[in-house]
Structures are given as C-alpha cells and as structure tokens.
C-alpha positions in Angstrom: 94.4 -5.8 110.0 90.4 -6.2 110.2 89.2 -9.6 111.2 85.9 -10.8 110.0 83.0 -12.6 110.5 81.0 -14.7 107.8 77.3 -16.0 108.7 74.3 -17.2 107.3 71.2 -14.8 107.4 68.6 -17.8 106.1 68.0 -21.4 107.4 71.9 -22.3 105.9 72.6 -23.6 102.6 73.7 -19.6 101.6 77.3 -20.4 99.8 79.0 -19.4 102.8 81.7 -21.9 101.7 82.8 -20.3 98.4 82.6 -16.9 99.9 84.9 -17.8 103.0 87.2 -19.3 100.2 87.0 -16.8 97.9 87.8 -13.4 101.1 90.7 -16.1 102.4 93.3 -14.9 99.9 92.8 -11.4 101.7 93.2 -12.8 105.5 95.9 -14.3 106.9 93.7 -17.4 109.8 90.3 -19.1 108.5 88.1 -20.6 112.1 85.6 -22.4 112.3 83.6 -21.7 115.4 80.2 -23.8 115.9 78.3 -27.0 114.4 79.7 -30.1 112.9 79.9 -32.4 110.8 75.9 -31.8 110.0 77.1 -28.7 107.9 78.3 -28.9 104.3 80.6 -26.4 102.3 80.9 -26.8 98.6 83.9 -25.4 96.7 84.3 -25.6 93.3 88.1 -24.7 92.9 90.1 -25.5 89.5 86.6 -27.5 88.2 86.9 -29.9 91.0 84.2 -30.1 93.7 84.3 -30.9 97.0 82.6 -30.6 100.3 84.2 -29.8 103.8 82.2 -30.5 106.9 84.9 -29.7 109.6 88.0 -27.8 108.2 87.5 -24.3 107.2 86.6 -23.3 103.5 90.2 -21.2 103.2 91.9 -25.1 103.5 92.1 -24.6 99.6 94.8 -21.4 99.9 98.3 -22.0 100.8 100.1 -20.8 103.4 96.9 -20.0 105.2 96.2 -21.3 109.0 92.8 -23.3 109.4 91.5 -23.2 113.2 88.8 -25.5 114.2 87.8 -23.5 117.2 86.4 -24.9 121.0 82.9 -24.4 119.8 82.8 -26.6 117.0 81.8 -30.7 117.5 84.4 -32.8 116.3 84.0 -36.4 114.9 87.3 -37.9 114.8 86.6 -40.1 112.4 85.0 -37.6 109.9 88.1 -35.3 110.6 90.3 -37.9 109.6 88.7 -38.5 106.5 88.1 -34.5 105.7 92.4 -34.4 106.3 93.2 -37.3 103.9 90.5 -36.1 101.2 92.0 -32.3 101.7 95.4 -33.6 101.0 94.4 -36.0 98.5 93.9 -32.6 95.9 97.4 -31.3 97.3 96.0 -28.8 100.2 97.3 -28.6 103.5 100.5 -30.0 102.8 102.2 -28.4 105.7 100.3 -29.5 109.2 101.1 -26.4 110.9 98.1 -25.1 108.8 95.6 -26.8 110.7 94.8 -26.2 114.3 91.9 -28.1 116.3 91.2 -26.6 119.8 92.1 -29.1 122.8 88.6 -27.6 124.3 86.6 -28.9 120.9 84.3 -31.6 122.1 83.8 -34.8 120.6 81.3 -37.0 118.8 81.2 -40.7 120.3 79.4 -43.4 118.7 76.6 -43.3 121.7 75.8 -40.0 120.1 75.0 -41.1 116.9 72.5 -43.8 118.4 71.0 -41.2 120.7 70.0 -39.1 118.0 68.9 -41.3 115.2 66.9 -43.1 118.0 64.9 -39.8 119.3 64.1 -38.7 115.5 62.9 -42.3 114.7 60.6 -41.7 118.2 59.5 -38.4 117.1 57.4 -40.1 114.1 55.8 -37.2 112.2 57.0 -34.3 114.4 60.5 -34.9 113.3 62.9 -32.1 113.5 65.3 -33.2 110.5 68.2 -33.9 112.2 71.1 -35.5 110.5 71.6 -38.6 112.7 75.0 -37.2 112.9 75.0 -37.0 116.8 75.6 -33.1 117.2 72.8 -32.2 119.2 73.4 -35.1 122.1 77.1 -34.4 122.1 76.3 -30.1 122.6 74.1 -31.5 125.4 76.9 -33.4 126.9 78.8 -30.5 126.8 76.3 -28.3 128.9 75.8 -30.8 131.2 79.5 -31.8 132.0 80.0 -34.5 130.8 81.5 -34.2 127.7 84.7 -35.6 126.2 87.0 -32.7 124.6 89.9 -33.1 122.4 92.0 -32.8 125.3 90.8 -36.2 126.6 90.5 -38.0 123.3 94.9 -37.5 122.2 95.6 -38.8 126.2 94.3 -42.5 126.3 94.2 -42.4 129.9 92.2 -39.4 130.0 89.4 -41.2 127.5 88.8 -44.2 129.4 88.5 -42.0 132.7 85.8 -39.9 131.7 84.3 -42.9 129.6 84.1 -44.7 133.0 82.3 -41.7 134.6 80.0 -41.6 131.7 78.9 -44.7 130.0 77.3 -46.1 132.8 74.4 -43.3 132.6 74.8 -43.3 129.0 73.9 -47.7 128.8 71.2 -46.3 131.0 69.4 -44.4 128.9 70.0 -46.2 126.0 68.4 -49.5 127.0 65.8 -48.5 129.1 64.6 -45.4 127.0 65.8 -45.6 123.7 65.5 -49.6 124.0 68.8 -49.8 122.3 72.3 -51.9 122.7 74.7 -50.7 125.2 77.9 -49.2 124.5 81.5 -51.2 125.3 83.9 -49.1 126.4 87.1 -50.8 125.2 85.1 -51.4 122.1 84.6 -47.7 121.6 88.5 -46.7 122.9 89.7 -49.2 120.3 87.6 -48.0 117.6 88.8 -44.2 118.0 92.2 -44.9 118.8 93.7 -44.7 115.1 91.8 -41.5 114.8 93.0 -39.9 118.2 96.7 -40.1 117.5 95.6 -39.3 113.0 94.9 -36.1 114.2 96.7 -35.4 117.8 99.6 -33.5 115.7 96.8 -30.8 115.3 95.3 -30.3 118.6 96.7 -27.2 120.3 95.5 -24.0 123.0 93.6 -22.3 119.6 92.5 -18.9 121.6 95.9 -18.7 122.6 97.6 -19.0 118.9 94.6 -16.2 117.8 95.6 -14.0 120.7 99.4 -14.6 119.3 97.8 -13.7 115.8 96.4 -10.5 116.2 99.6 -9.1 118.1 101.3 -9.9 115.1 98.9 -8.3 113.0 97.3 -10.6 111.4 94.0 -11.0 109.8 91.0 -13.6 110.8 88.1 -14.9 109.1 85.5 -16.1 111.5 83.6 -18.7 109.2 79.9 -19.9 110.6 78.5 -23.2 109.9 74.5 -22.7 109.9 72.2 -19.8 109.4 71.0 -17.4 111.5 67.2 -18.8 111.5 68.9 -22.2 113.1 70.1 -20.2 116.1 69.5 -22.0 119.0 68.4 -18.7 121.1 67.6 -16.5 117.7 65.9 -19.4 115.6 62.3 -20.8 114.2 62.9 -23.2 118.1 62.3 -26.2 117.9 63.6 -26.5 114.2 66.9 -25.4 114.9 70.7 -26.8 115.3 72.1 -27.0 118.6 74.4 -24.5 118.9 74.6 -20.5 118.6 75.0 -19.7 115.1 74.6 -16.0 114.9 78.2 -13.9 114.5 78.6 -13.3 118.2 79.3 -16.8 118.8 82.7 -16.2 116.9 84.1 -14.5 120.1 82.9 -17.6 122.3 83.4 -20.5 120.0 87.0 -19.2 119.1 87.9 -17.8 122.3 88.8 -14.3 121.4 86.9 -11.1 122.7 84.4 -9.3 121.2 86.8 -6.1 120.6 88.2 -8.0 118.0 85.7 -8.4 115.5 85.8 -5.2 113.1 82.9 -6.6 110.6 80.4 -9.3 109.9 79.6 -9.7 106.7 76.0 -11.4 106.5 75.5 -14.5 103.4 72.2 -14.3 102.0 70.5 -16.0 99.0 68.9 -14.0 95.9 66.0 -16.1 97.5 65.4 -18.2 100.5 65.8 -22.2 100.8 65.4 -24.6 103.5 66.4 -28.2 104.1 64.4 -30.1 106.8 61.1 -29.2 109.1 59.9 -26.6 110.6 58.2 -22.8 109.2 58.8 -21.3 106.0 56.3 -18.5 105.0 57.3 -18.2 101.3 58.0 -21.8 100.4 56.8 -22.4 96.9 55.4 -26.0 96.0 54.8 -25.0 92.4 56.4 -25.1 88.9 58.6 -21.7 90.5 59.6 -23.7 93.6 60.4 -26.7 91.1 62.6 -24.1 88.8 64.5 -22.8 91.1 65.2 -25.7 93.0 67.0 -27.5 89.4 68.3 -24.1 88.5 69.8 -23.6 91.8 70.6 -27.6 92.3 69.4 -26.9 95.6 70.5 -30.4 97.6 71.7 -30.7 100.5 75.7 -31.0 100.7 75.6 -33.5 103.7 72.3 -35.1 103.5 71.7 -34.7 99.5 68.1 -33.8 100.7 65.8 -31.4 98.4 65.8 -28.0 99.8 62.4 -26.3 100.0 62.6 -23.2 98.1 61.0 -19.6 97.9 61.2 -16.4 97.3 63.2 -14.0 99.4 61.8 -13.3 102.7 63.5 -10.0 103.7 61.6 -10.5 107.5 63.8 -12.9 107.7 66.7 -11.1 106.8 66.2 -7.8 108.8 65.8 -10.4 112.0 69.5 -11.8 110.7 70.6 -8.1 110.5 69.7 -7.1 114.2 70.8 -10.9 115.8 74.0 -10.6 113.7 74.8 -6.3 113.6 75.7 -7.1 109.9 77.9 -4.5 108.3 77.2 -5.7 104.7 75.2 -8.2 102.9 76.9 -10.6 100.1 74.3 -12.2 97.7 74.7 -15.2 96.1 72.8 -17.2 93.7 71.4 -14.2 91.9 72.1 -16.0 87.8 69.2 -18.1 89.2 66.6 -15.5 89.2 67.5 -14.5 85.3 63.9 -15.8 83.0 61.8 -15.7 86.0 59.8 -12.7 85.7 58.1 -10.7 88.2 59.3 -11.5 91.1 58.2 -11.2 94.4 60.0 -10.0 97.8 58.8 -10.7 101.0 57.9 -7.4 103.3 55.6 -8.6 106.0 53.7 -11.0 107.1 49.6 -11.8 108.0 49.1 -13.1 111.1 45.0 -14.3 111.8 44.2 -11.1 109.7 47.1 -8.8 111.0 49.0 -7.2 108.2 51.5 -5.7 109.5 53.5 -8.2 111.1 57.5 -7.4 110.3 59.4 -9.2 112.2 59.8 -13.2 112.8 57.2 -14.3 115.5 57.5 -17.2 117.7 57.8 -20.5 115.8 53.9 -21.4 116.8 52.7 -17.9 115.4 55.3 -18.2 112.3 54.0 -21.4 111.4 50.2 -19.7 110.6 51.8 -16.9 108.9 50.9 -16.0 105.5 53.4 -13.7 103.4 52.9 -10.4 102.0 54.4 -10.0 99.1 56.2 -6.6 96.8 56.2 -7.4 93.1 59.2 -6.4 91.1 60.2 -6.7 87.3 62.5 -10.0 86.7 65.1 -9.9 83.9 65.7 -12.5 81.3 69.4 -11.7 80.0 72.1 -14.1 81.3 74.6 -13.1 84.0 77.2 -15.6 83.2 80.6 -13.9 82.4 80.0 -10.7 84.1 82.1 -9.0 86.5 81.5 -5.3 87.5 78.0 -4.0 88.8 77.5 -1.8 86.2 77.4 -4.8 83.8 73.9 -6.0 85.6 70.4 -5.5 83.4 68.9 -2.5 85.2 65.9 -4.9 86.2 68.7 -7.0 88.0 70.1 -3.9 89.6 66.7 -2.2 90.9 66.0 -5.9 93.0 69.3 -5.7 95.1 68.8 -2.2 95.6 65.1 -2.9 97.1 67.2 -5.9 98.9 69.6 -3.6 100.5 67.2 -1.4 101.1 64.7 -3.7 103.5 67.4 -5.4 104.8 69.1 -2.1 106.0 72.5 -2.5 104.9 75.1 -2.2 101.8 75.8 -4.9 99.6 79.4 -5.9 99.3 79.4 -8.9 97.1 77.5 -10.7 94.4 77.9 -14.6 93.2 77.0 -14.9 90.2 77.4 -19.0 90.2 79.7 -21.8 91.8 82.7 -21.0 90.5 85.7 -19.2 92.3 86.3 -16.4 89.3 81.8 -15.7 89.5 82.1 -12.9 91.6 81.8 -9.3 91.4 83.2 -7.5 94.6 81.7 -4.2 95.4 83.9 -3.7 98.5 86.1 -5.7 100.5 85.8 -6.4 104.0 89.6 -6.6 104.5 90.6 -3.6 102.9 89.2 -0.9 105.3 
C-alpha cells in the first residue's frame, strides 16, 4: 500500500490539517514528524472545531494509529491537554491509537523563558517566535543535551540529565538573559503528573512503522510548517527550527527514504504569512484586507493576523524542487470568487533585474519586487460543488496556469472548512 507525505509549499497556515484528516480514511498510520506545539491544525468535523498542536490530524477517524514521531518537540503538558480535549469529543478512545516516540525530545519550562527572553531582546528585529520554547529545546537537541521521552516516563533518568544540565542552563539564564534560575525538584514535580498521563503512549515508533509496512499497511507522513520555514530551504533567519520539507519524514519518523511513494504538496489559492520576515506579494490594501476576513486568516496557535497576498508561484516551484512534489492540493480557492482580475506571481525584480525566478537569499528577497500575470477572476459561488467540471471556466483556467508554473498535477481542491468541501481529482492512496 502507498505511504504518503503531506507538506506545506508556503510559509504554513495551508489547511494541511483538514487535508491529512480528510486522505486518513484511505491510510491505515497518521505521523507527525517535525515542530511543536507552535503549529496549529484546525478541523472542522461534524460542525465542531478544534485545533491539534501535537497529535496528528487523522486523531478524528477510528481505528486509525496516530504516531508522534522522534522529530517532533513534545510539551508534556500541552500533550496532556491535546489527549483529554481529543477524548473529550469521543476520539481516541482506545490508547493503542496513539504512539509517541521514546526518542521525541522535550519542552522544559527553561525553554519557554529562553525563548520569550531572546525575542523580548531582539526589539524590532524580532523573528515572531511563539514563546513556546521550540527553537531552544531543537538546540538542545543538537548540542546533547536534550531530555527525550525516554528520560521524562523514568524519574530517575530526569533528574540525571537535569543535574548535567541545569547548572549551564541557571547560567545562562541569569547572567545573559538576566532571568530567575530554574529549581530542579521544582521542575521534576511540576512534570511528574504529565510524565506518567502520557507514559502508556511512549513506545520504539520506527520500529512499530517498520512492523507497519511488512504488514502492508499504509502511512500518512503529516508536516507541521511550510516549506518557506525550512530551516536549511527557508527565507533564514525567519524560519522554524526544524526541517520541514518532505524529506524530513524519513528522519523525523525513522523510516527510509524507499518508503515514501508520494508527497503531495498543500498550497493556498493564494499565499499568507504569520510573523516577520520577506513576503514579495503581501498586500496592505482593501484586497489584503478582503481576503484576510474572507479567508479568516488567524493564526490557530497565536490568533495572530496573517499577512496576505496573492499567489507567488516562485515560491511554489522552490517548494516543488526542495519537496519532489508529486501533486499539488489547493485549498482556499471559494475565497478568490468576486475578486476579479487576479494576479499570479511569475518572477521577481531584483535592483532592476527582471528575471529573477527563483527565491534568492532572504537579504536579496527582502528588496524584491514581484512581477505579476493578470488573469480573469470569477464572481459565481463555489459553495456546494463537488466535481471539476462544476468550476466557472474562469475558476478552471487559474489552476490550470497554477499547475502549470508550479510544474505539477493538481490532485485536490478545498473548497472551504468543512470535511464534505472537497473535490478529489485523484487519490494519492489509490495508485
């Protein structure tokens, strides 16, 4: 059976969440492989909404296995409460659907007050962190001295590598940050409730995937961020801390890369961004304004205003060639409907050089100006409809020019929130 890969191809924010719910009734495992709790996914399932930060978007189908793989950042505490508000609307009533890798690492409290205290300290050149302590805990990670999930379920195991830790960590928050140390037993007592919550869950992950696929089975590798906050492939600095492009699904669920048969890439009718950093077609007008309410374009973690634009296929073809997409699923396109022309992205100008068609480095791609197609817009509604050929021609001639820049097929349109707003063109799963 195929197993697939679901990422971003903007800054985030794409839908990825209803999509990864909605292809879950046609695989068999859902993983989450990078981020944290910084990332939102909304679902709208039986008119109820909700957002997941941790667990999987396919949490909402039963009989389905949820893996929050070793490249994800887990905070206990947000986990906990993500597991009682998941059961609370009758999901994962069995706990052998949910798996957490014993190799996750974890968010400590000394992580949260490392990264709230740098962004404070960067003034106006803040990056828009979340404060959520993601970024210090993937450093900890590199640099060894990380706590895992492993560590976190044994209490002897915690205090030992808190004791090799903290004292570097009280450090450098006093003397740099200028902030209160850290108590150790403080900080053992305060996660202990959590740690044995959710030990039931933590298991060898790669090794129950490598168990799946010899029995056949089907995966859904499910991203967190989009491909533009790549740590390697993004606008750097203005980026998230950890590789969010679809080869980090091998590494962050510890499968191979032989078993990946698609990546699908998700990818707004137009292009939004929450926090700092470069964004060519930003629109500050009455269009920005419009799509923005039409689009209720807030953050699902932060509630922040996204900055909105129109679609910057640049920016796509760079998420095409970092990701090797196999198909393109567009959501948000009912937005567009009563905005007429509209304009595509093709290129940018650089200090009087047109033909600039790929991203630049973030110093060069914060001068750039965009240069822009004009295509007809369409004014009838899309609400109800569910087969392509349904689509006002206007409608259909812009994903056609989309598919075309981008360089690959489109497999899926969203048509709104809902679960049922979908049309499916073709279906990853069945090859």
């Amino acid at each position: 059976m195929p197993n697939v890969v679901i990422t971003g191809t903007q800054w985030g924010d794409e839908g990825k969440g209803k999509i990864v719910d909605s292809l879950t009734s046609s695989a068999d495992v859902i993983v989450r492989f990078q981020g944290g709790a910084n990332a939102g996914h909304t679902l709208v399932v039986n008119g109820r909404r909700f957002v997941l930060h941790l667990i999987p978007s396919g949490v909402c189908h039963a009989g389905k296995v949820c893996v929050v793989g070793g490249g994800v950042v887990i905070d206990p505490l947000e986990l906990v409460t993500e597991i009682d508000q998941v059961k609370g609307f009758g999901y994962l009533v069995n706990d052998a659907e949910l798996i957490v890798s014993e190799q996750a690492h974890v968010i400590l409290p000394y992580h949260k007050t490392i990264d709230a205290a740098r962004e404070r300290g960067l003034g106006g050149k803040k990056i828009g962190t979340t404060g959520r302590g993601i970024g210090p805990c993937y450093e900890d990670k590199v640099a060894r001295r990380g706590i895992r999930m492993c560590d976190l379920v044994d209490p002897d195991a915690l205090r030992a590598r808190l004791e090799d830790v903290l004292p570097e960590k009280n450090l450098y928050l006093e003397r740099v940050l200028g902030e209160k140390p850290v108590d150790l037993d403080a900080i053992v007592e305060q996660v202990r409730e959590p740690a044995q919550r959710i030990k039931p869950y933590v298991a060898n992950a790669s090794r129950y995937l490598a168990e799946a696929r010899r029995q056949g089975k089907s995966i859904l590798f499910e991203g967190a961020q989009g491909s533009l906050l790549d740590v390697d492939h993004g606008t750097y600095p203005f980026v998230t801390s950890s590789n969010t492009v679809a080869g980090n699904a091998c590494v962050g669920s510890g499968i191979g890369p032989t078993a990946i048969d698609e990546v699908i890439g998700i990818c707004k009718a137009y292009t939004t961004r929450v926090g700092a950093g470069p964004f060519p077609t930003e629109l500050e007008d009455s269009v920005g304004e419009a799509l923005r309410s039409r689009g209720d374009e807030f953050g699902a973690t932060t509630g922040r205003a996204r900055r909105c634009g129109w679609f910057d296929a640049v920016v796509a073809r760079h998420a095409m060639r970092t990701n090797g997409l196999t198909g393109l699923i567009i959501t948000k396109l009912d937005v567009l409907s009563g905005l007429d022309p509209l304009k595509i992205c093709v290129g940018y100008r650089i200090d009087g050089n047109d033909h600039v068609d790929t991203v630049p480095p973030t110093r060069l791609l914060e001068r750039a100006e965009p240069v822009y197609e004009t295509v007809p817009g369409w004014t009838e509604s899309l609400s109800g409809l569910n087969r392509l050929d349904q689509l006002p021609g206007a409608a259909r001639h812009y994903l056609d020019r989309l598919a075309e820049l981008v360089g690959t097929e489109i497999v899926m349109l969203s048509l709104g929130p809902k679960r049922e707003e979908l049309i499916e063109i073709r279906n990853p799963f069945r090859r």
